[in-house]
DRENDO-1510 file (C-alpha; in Angstrom, 1 decimal, always signed):
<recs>
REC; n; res; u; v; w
REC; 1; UNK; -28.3; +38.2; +26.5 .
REC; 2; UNK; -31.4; +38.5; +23.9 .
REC; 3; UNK; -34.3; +35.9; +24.7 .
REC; 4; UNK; -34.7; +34.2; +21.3 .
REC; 5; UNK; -38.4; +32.8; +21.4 .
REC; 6; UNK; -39.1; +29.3; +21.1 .
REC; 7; UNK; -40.8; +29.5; +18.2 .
REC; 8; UNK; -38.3; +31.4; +16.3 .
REC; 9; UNK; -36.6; +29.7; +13.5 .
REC; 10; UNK; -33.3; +27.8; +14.4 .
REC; 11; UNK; -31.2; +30.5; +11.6 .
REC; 12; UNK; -31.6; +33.1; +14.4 .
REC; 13; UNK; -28.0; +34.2; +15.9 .
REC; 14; UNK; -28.1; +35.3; +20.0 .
REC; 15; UNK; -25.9; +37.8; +21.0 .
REC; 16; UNK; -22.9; +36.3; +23.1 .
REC; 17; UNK; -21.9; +38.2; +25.9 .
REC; 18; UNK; -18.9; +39.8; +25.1 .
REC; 19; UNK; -17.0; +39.4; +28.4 .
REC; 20; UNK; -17.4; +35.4; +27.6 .
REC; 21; UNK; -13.9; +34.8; +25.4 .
REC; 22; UNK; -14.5; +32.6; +22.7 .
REC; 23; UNK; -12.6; +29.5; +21.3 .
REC; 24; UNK; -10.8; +30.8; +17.9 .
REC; 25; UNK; -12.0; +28.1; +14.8 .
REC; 26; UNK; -9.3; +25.5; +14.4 .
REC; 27; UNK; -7.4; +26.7; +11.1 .
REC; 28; UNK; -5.3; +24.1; +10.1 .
REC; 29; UNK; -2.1; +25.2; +8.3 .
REC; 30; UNK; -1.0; +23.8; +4.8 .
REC; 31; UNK; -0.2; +20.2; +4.9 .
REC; 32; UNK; +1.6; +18.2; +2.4 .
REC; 33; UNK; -0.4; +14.9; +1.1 .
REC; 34; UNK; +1.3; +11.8; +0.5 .
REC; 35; UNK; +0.3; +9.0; -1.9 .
REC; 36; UNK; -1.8; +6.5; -0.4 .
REC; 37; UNK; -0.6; +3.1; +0.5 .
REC; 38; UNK; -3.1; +0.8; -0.1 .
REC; 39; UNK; -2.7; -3.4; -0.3 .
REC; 40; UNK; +0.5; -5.2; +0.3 .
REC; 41; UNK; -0.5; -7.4; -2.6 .
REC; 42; UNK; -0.8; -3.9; -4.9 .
REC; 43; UNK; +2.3; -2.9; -6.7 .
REC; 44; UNK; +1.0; +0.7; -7.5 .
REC; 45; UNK; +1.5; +1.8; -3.6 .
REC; 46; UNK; +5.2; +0.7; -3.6 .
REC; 47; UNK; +7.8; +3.6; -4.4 .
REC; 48; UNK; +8.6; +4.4; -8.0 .
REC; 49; UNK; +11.9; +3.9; -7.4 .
REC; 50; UNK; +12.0; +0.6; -6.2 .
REC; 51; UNK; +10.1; -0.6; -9.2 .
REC; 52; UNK; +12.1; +1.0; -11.3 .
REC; 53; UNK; +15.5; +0.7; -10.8 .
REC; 54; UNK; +15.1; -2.4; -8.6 .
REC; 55; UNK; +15.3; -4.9; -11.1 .
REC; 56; UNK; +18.3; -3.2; -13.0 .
REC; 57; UNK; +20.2; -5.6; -11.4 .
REC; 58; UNK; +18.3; -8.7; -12.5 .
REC; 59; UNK; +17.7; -7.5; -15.8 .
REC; 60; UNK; +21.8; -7.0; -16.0 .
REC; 61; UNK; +21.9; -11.2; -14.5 .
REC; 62; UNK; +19.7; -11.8; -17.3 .
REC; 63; UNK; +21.4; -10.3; -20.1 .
REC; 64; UNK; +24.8; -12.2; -19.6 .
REC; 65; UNK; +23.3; -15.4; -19.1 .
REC; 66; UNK; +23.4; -17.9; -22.4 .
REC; 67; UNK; +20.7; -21.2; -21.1 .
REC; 68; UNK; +17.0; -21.4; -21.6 .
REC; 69; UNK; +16.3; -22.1; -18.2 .
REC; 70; UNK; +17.3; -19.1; -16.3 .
REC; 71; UNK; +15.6; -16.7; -18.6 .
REC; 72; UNK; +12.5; -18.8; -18.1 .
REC; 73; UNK; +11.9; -19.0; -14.6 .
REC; 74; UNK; +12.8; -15.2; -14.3 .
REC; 75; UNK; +10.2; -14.2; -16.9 .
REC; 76; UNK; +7.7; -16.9; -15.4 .
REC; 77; UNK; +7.8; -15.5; -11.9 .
REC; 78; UNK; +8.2; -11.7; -13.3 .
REC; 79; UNK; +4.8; -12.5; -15.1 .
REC; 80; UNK; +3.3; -14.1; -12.3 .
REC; 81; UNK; +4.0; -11.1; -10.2 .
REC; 82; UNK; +2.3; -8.4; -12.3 .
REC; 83; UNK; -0.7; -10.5; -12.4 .
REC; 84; UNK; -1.2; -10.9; -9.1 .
REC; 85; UNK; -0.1; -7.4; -7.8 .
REC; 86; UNK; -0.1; -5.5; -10.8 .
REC; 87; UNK; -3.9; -6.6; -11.8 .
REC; 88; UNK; -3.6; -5.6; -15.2 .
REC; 89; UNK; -6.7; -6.0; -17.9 .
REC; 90; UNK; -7.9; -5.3; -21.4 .
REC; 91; UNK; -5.6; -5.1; -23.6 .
REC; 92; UNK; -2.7; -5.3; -21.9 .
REC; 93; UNK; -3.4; -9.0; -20.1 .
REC; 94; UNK; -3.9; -10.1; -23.3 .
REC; 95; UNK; -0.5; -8.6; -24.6 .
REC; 96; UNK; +0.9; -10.7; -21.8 .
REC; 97; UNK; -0.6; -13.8; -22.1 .
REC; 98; UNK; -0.9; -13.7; -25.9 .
REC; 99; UNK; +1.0; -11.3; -27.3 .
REC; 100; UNK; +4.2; -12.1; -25.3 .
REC; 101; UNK; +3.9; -16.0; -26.2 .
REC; 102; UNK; +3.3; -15.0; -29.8 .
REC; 103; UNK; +6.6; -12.5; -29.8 .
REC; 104; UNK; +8.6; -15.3; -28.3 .
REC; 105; UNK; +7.9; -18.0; -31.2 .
REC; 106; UNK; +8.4; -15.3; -34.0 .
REC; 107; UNK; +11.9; -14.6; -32.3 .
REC; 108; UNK; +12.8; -18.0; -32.1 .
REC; 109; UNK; +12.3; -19.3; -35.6 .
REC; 110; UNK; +14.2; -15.3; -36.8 .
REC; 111; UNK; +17.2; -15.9; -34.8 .
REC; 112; UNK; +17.1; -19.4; -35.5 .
REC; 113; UNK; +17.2; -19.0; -39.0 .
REC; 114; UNK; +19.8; -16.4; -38.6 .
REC; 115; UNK; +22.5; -18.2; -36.5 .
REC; 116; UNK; +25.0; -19.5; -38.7 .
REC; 117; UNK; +24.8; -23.4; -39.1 .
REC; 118; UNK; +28.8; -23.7; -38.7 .
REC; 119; UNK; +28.5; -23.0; -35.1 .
REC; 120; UNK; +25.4; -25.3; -34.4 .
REC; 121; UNK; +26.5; -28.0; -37.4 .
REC; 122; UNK; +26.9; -30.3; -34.2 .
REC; 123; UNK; +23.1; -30.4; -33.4 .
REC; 124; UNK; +20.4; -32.0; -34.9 .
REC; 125; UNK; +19.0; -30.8; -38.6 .
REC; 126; UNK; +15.4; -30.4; -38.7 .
REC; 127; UNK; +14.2; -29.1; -41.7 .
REC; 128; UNK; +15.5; -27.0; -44.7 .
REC; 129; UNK; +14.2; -24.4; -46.1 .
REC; 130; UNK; +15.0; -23.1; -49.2 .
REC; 131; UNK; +18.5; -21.4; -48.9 .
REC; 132; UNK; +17.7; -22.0; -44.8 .
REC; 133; UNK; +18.5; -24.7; -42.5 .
REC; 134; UNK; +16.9; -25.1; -39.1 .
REC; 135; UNK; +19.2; -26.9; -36.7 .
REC; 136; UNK; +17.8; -27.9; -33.1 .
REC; 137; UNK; +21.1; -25.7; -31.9 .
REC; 138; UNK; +20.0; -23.3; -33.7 .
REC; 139; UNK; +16.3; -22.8; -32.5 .
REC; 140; UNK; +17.5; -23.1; -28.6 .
REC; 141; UNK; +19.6; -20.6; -29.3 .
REC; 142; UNK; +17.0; -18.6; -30.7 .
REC; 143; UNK; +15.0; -20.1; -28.3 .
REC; 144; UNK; +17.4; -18.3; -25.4 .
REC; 145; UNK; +17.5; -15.1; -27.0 .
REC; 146; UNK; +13.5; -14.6; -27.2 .
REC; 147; UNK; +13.6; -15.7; -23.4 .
REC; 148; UNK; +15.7; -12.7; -22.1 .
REC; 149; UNK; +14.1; -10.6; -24.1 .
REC; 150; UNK; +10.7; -11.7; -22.6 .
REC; 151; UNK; +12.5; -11.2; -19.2 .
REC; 152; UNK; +14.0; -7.7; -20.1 .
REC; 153; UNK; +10.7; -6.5; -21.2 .
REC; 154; UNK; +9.0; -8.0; -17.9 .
REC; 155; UNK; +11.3; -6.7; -15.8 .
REC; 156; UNK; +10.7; -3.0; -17.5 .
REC; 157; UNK; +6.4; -3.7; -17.4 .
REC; 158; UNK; +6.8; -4.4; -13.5 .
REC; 159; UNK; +7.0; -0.7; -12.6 .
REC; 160; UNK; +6.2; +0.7; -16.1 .
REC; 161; UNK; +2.4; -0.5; -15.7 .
REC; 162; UNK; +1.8; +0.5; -12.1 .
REC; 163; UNK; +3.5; +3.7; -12.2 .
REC; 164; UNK; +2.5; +7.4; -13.4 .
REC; 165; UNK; +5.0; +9.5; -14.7 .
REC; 166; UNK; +4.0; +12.2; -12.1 .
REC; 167; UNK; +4.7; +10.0; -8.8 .
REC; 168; UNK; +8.3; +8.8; -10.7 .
REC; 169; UNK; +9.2; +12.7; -11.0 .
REC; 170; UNK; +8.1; +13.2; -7.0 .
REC; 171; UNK; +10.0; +10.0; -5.7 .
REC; 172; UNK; +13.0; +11.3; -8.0 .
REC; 173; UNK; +13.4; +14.3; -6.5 .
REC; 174; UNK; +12.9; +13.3; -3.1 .
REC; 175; UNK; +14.5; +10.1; -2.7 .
REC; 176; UNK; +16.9; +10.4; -5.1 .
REC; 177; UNK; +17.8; +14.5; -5.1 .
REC; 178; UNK; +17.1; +14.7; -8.7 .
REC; 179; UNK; +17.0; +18.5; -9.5 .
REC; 180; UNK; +13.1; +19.6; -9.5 .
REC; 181; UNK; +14.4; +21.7; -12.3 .
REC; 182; UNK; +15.0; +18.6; -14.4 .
REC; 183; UNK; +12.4; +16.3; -13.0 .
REC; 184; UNK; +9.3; +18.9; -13.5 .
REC; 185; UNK; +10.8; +20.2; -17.0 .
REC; 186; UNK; +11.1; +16.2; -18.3 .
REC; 187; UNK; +7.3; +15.7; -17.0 .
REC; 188; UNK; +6.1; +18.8; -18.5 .
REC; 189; UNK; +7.8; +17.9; -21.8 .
REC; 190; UNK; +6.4; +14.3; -21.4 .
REC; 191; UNK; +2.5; +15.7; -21.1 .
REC; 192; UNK; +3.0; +17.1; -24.5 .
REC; 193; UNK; +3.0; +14.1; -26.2 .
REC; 194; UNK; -1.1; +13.3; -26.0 .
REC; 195; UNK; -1.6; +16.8; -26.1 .
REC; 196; UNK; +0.1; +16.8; -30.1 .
REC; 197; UNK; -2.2; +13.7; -30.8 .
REC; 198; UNK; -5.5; +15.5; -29.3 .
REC; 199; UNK; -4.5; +18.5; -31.9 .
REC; 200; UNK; -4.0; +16.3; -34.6 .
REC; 201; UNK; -7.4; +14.9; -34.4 .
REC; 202; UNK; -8.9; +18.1; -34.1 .
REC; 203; UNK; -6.8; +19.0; -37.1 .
REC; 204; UNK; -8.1; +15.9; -39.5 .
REC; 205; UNK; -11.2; +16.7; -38.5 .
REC; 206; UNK; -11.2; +20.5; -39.5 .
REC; 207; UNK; -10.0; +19.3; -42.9 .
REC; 208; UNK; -12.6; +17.3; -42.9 .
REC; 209; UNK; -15.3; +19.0; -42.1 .
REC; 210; UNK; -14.4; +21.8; -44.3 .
REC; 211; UNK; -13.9; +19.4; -47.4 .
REC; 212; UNK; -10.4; +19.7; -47.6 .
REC; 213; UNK; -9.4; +16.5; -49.9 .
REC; 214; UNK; -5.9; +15.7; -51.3 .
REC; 215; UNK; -6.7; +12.4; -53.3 .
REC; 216; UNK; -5.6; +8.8; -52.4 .
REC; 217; UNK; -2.5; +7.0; -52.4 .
REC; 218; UNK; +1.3; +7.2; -50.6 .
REC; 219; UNK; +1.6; +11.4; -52.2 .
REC; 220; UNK; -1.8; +12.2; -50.9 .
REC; 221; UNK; -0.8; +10.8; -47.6 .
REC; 222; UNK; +2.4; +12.7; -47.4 .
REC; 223; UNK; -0.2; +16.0; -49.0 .
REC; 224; UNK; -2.3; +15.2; -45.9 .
REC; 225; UNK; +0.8; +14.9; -43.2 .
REC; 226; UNK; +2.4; +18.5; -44.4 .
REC; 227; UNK; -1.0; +20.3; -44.2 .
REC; 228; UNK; -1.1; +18.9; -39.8 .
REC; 229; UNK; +2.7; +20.5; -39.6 .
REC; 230; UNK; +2.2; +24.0; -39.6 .
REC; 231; UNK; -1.0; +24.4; -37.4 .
REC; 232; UNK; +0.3; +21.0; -35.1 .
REC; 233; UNK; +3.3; +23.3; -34.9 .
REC; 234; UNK; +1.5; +27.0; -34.3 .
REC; 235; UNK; -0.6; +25.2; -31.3 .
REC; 236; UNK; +2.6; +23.5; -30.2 .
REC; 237; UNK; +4.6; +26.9; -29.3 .
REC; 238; UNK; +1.4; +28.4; -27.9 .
REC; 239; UNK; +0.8; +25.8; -25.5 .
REC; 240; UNK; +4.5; +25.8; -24.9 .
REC; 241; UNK; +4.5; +29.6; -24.0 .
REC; 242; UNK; +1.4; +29.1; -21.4 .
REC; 243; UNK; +3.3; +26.1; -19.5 .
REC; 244; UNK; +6.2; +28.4; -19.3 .
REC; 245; UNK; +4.5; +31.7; -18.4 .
REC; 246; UNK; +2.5; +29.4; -15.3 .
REC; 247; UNK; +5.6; +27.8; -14.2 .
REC; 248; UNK; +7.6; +31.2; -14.0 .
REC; 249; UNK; +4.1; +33.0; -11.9 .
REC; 250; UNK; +4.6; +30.0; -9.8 .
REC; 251; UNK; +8.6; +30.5; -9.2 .
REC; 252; UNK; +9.3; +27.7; -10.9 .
REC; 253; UNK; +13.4; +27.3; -10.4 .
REC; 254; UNK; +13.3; +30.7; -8.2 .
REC; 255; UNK; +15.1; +28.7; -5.1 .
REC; 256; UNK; +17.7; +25.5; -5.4 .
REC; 257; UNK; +14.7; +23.5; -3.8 .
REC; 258; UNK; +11.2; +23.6; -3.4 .
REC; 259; UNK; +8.2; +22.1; -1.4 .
REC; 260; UNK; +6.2; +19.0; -2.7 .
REC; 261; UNK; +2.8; +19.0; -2.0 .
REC; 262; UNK; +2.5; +15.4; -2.5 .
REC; 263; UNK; +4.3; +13.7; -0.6 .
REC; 264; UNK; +6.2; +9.8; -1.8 .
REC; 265; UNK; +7.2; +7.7; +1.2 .
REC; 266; UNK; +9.7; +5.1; +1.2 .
REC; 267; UNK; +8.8; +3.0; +4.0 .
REC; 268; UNK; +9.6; -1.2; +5.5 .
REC; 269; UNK; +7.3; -1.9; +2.9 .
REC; 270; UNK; +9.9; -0.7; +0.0 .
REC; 271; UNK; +12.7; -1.8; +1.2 .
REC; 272; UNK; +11.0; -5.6; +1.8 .
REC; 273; UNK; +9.9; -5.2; -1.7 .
REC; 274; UNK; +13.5; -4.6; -3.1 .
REC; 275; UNK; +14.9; -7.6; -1.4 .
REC; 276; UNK; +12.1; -9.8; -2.8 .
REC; 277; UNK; +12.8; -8.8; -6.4 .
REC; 278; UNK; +16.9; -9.4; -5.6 .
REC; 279; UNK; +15.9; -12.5; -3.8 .
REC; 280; UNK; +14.0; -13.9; -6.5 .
REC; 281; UNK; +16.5; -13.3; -9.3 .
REC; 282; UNK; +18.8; -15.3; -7.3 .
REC; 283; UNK; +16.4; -18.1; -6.6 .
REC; 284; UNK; +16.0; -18.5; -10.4 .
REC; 285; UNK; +19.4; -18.4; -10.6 .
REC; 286; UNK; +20.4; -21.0; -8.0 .
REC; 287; UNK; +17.1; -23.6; -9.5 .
REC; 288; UNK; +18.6; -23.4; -13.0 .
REC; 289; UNK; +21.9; -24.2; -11.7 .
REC; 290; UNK; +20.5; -27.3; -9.8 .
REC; 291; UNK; +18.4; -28.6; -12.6 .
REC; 292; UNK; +20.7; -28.2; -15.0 .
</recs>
């Protein structure tokens, strides 16, 4: 074995005796990465699936039910949830706690100006106006039917904020043995959709830039639209044909199934979560019955 002097710079390799064997350099082999479950109290690291098609049944409870209360309490505690766990912000908290009140009162006075005062004539007449005639009977029911629909669309935002398409398609085809062939194609169909509105801007602005001007009003408009078809198109079938060439270099649909290398688990945690969302839709349930 070669001396290395003391003074020699710590780069410099000895020689290792070659009748000393030595260890081989761990090489791990490919591994497949799951999602990472973080907080208990954070819906985005629950299954898709659970989120998803958990509250069918709920939103089905909620659609045949005709009282204000019910509808109430499952929407309350639905938008309770997703600000807890969901922790949304910007824009859409204020959707939910301004836009949502706001779409509820619109709906009540439309359908209550809709229903037909034979069936309410019973009730109590509040006001008239013009050829209308609001009836308390007429604004609960109204009243009702803003209420599910603030439920329904609740029960939808609970996964639909705290989900990405992506981790839907995994859990769909693992958990659920959706066809990778449909999953894949659907997302890859999906992600064309900001794609198209990138290239429209980039579009507008080349017409722009290069002074192209079609006057003002609704036929300038429609000028303006027809000019974005024809190159929004062109750039359309060319980025479908590179998304097709890459899937079929990667053997896209080559075998009936295919390895996943992120991985979606369906754990306790999921299944503890289902319950709760099932649990809760017959608590509301069971308190409007009692204080009704």
């Amino acid at each position: 074995m070669t001396a290395v002097p003391s003074d020699a710079p710590t780069s410099v390799l000895t020689k290792v005796p070659t009748g000393v064997p030595t260890a081989p350099a761990s090489a791990p082999g490919p591994r497949s990465a799951a999602v990472p479950r973080g907080s208990l109290t954070d819906l985005r690291s629950y299954n898709p699936l659970v989120k998803i098609l958990g509250p069918l049944p709920v939103m089905v409870f909620v659609v045949t039910t005709r009282d204000v209360l019910t509808p109430a309490l499952v929407a309350a505690a639905v938008l309770v949830t997703i600000l807890v766990m969901g922790r949304p912000r910007g824009r859409v908290l204020a959707g939910l706690l301004l836009g949502l009140p706001a779409l509820c009162l619109v709906m009540t006075f439309s359908f209550g100006l809709l229903t037909d005062p034979a069936t309410v004539d019973d009730t109590r007449l509040l006001a008239v106006v013009g050829p209308f005639q609001v009836w308390s009977g007429a604004l609960a029911v109204g009243l009702a039917t803003a209420l599910r629909t603030a439920a329904l669309l609740l029960l939808v935002l609970l996964g639909g904020l705290t989900t990405s398409g992506a981790d839907l398609v995994r859990s769909l085809t693992q958990q659920a043995r959706l066809p990778y062939r449909v999953g894949y194609a659907a997302l890859a169909a999906l992600r064309f959709v900001p794609r198209f509105g990138h290239e429209l801007e980039v579009i507008q602005g080349a017409h722009r830039v290069r002074g192209v001007a079609s006057g003002r009003g609704p036929l300038a408009a429609v000028r303006r639209w027809l000019a974005t078809v024809v190159p929004l198109l062109a750039g359309g079938i060319r980025h479908a044909e590179r998304v097709s060439l890459a899937m079929e270099a990667r053997g896209f649909g080559a075998h009936p199934r295919r390895t996943e290398r992120v991985l979606v688990p369906f754990g306790v945690r999921d299944v503890v979560l289902l319950v709760s969302i099932w649990a809760g839709g017959a608590l509301c349930a069971v308190l409007a019955a009692v204080l009704v």
